[in-house]
C-alpha positions in Angstrom: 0.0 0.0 0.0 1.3 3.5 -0.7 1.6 5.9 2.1 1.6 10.0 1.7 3.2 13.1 4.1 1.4 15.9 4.7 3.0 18.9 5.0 2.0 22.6 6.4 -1.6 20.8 7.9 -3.9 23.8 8.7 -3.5 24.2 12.8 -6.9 23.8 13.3 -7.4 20.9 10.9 -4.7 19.1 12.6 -6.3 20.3 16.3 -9.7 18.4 15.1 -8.1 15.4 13.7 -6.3 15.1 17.1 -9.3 15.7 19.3 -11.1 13.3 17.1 -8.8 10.6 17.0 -8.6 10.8 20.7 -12.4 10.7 21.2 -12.9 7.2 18.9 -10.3 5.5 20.5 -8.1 5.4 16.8 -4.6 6.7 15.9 -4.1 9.3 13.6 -3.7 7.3 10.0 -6.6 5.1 11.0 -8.9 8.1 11.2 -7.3 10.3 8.1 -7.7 6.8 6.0 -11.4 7.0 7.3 -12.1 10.4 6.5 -10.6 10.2 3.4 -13.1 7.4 1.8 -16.0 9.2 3.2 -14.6 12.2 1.7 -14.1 10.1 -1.5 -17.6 8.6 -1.5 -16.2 5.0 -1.2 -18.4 2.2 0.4 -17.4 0.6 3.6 -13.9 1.0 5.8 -10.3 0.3 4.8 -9.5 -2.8 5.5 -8.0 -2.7 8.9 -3.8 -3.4 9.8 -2.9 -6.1 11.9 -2.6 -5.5 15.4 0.0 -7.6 16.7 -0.5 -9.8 19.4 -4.4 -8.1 20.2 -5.8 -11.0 18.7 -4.1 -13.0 21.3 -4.6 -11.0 23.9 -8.0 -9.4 23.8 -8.8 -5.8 24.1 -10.1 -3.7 26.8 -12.5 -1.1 26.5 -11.8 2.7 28.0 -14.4 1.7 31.0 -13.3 -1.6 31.6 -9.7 -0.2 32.0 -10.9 2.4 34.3 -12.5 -0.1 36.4 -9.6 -1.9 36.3 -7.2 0.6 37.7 -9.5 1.5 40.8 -9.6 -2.1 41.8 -5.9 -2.4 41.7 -4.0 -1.4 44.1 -0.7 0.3 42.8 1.6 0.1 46.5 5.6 -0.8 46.6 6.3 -2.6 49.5 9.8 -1.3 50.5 11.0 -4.9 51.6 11.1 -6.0 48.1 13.6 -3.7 47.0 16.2 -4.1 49.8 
């Protein structure tokens, strides 16, 4: 697949894209190869990249991660590190 630069991006088109990106939960080439096909009028998504070892692994999602952290506690017992 062929891959582009941008250059000189408009400060608040790249301030949208990162807001965004951030919001859906996608990095920044999986939402600018989004927008461009809708911008292009093209059917369905691009296909999407592999993810490494996610398949393996499963995914979280943003509130199961959240309720993750509070029921972990995050303490350093000092007798481990003498």
């Amino acid at each position: 697949m062929r891959s582009i630069t941008i250059h000189n991006l408009d400060p608040d088109v790249s301030r949208l894209i990162d807001k965004q990106a951030a919001e859906e939960g996608l990095s920044l080439n999986q939402l600018v190869k989004r927008l461009l096909r809708q911008a292009l009028a093209l059917p369905g998504h691009a296909p999407a990249p592999s993810r490494g070892f996610d398949d393996f692994s499963g995914l979280w999602t943003k509130e199961e991660a959240a309720a993750f952290k509070t029921t972990v506690k995050r303490e350093v017992d000092p007798e481990d590190w003498k």
